[in-house]
C-alpha positions in Angstrom: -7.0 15.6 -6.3 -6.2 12.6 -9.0 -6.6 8.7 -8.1 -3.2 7.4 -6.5 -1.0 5.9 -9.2 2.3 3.9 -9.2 5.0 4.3 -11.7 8.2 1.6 -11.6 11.2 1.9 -13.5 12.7 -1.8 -15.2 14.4 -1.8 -11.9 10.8 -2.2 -9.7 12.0 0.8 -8.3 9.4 3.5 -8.1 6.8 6.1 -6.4 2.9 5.2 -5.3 1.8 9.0 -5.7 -1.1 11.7 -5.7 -1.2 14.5 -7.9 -3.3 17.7 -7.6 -3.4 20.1 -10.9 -0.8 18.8 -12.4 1.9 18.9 -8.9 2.7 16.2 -7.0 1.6 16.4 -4.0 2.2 13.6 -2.1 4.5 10.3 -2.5 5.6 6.9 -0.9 9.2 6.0 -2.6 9.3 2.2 -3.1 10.9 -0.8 -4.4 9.8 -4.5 -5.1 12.0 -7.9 -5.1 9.3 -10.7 -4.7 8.8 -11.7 -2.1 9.0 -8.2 -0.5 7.8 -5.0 -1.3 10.2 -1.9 0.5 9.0 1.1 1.8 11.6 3.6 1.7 10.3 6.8 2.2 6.5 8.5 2.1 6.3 12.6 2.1 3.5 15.0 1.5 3.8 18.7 0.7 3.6 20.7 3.9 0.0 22.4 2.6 -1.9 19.1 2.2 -0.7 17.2 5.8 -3.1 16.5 8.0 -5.6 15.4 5.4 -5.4 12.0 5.6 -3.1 12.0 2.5 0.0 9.4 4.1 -2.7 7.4 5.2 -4.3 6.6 1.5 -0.8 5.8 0.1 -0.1 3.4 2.9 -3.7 1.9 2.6 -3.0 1.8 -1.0 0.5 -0.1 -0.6 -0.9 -2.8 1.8 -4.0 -3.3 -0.6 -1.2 -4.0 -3.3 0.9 -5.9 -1.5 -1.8 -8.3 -0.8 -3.2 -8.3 -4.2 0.6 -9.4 -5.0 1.4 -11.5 -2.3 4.2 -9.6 -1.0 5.6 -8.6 2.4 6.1 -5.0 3.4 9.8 -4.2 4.5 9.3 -1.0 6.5 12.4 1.2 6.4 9.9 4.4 6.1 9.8 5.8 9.4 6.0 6.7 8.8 5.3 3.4 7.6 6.8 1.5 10.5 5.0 3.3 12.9 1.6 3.1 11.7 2.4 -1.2 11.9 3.6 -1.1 15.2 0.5 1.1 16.3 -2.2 -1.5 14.3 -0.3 -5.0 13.7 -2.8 -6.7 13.9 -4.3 -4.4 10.9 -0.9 -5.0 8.8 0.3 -8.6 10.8 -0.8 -10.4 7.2 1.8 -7.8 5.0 4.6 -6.9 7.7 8.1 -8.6 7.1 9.0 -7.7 11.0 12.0 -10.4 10.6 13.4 -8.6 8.2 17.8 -8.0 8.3 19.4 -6.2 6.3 21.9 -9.0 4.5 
């Protein structure tokens, strides 16, 4: 299994992923407008869950979004439940006031 990688198109739109052998295997759909970094969606193929995979893309998008000093707008389902289960863990990152303009 490869090193997580992110790819963004000119729009800041793009995909923190994880390939294995060439096949993706696991991604977390995102898109970034500074100050906020939005979550939309995070899947992994059905034969790699339960391997901790979800949990290494979200580590990996908090670690960024602190390295880049923005806030985490959680419209991934997965995503906003791991910060309501461990604020205090993602308190620093989490755009809780968040509403949809």
């Amino acid at each position: 299994m490869e090193e997580i990688q992110l790819k963004l198109n000119e729009h800041s739109r793009g995909t923190f992923f994880i390939e294995d052998g060439g096949k993706r295997i696991a991604e977390m759909d995102i898109g970034i407008d500074a100050p906020n970094i939005t979550v939309f969606h995070t899947g992994v193929e059905p034969e790699f869950e339960g391997r901790g995979i979800a949990k290494k893309l979200l580590e990996n998008l908090v670690q960024y979004a602190r390295e880049h000093n923005l806030k985490v707008i959680a419209l991934c389902k997965y995503v906003f439940v791991q910060f309501s289960r461990h604020p205090d863990e993602y308190q620093d990152v989490w755009n809780k006031n968040w509403k949809e303009e």
